[in-house]
N, C-alpha and C positions, 0 to 999 in steps of 0.2 A: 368635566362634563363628559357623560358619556354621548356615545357616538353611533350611530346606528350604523350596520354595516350590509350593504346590500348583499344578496346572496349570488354568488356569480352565478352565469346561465353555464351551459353546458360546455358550450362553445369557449370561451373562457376557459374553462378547469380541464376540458381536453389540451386548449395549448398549453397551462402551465404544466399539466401534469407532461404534455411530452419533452418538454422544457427540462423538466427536471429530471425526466425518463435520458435524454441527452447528457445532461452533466453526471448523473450519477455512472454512464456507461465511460464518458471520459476519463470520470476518475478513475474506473474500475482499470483502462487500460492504463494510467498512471501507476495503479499500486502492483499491476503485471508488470508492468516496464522496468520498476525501482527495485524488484526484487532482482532481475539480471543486470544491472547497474552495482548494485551492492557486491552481487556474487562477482563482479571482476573486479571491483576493489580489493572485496576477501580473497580474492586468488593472487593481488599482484601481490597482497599484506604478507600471506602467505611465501608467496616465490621470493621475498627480500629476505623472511625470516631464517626457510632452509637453506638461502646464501649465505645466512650469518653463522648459520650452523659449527660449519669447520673452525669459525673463531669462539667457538663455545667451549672445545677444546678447555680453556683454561675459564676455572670454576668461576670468576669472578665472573664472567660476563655468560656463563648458565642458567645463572639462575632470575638475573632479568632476563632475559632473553625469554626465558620459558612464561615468567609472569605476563609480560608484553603478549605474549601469544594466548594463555589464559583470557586477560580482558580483553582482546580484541575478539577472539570467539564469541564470549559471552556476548559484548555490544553488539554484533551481528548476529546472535542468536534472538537476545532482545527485540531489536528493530527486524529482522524477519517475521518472528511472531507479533509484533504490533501490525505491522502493516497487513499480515494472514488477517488479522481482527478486523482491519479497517474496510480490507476485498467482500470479507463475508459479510459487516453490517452495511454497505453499499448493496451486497448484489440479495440481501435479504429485503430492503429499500425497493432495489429496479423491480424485484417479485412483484412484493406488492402494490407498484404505480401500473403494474403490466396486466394486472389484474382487474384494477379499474378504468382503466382504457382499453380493454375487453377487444374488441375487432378495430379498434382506431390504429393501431399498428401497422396492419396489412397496407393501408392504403397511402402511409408515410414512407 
């Protein structure tokens, strides 16, 4: 059965929209945050690996060593550009919720 669905008034779709104007600004500072999170893991990944370095010395443990280093770049190359993708289609989102609530902003 379908269902008829009342149309919200204004008043309504100004709070949800700032509702959502909110969580989309949260998340925005989540995918900020997780990107300096990341880079000190890659720095500590990092700091273990040129410790390990002097024991690289002998070939057998060169060449993982080097591989380990390879995919651990890449994964955080990966996951830095997914989350760049997720900041921009968020803050292309806040654009246009900020747009529709026009002067409703100023007084929040």
């Amino acid at each position: 059965m379908n269902r008829i669905r009342a149309v919200p008034s204004a008043e309504e779709r100004s709070v949800r929209l700032r509702a959502e104007y909110a969580e989309l600004n949260e998340n925005m500072r989540f995918y900020g945050t997780l990107r300096f999170q990341q880079m000190g893991i890659f720095l500590a990944g990092t700091t273990v690996l040129a410790a390990a370095a002097p024991l690289a010395a002998a070939q057998l443990i060169a060449i993982p060593l080097g591989f380990v280093g390879l995919v651990a770049t890449l994964a955080y190359y990966i996951m830095e550009v997914r989350s760049s993708q997720h900041w921009y289609a968020l803050e292309s989102r806040a654009k246009e919720v900020e747009k529709d609530l026009a002067g409703d902003l100023t007084d929040w």
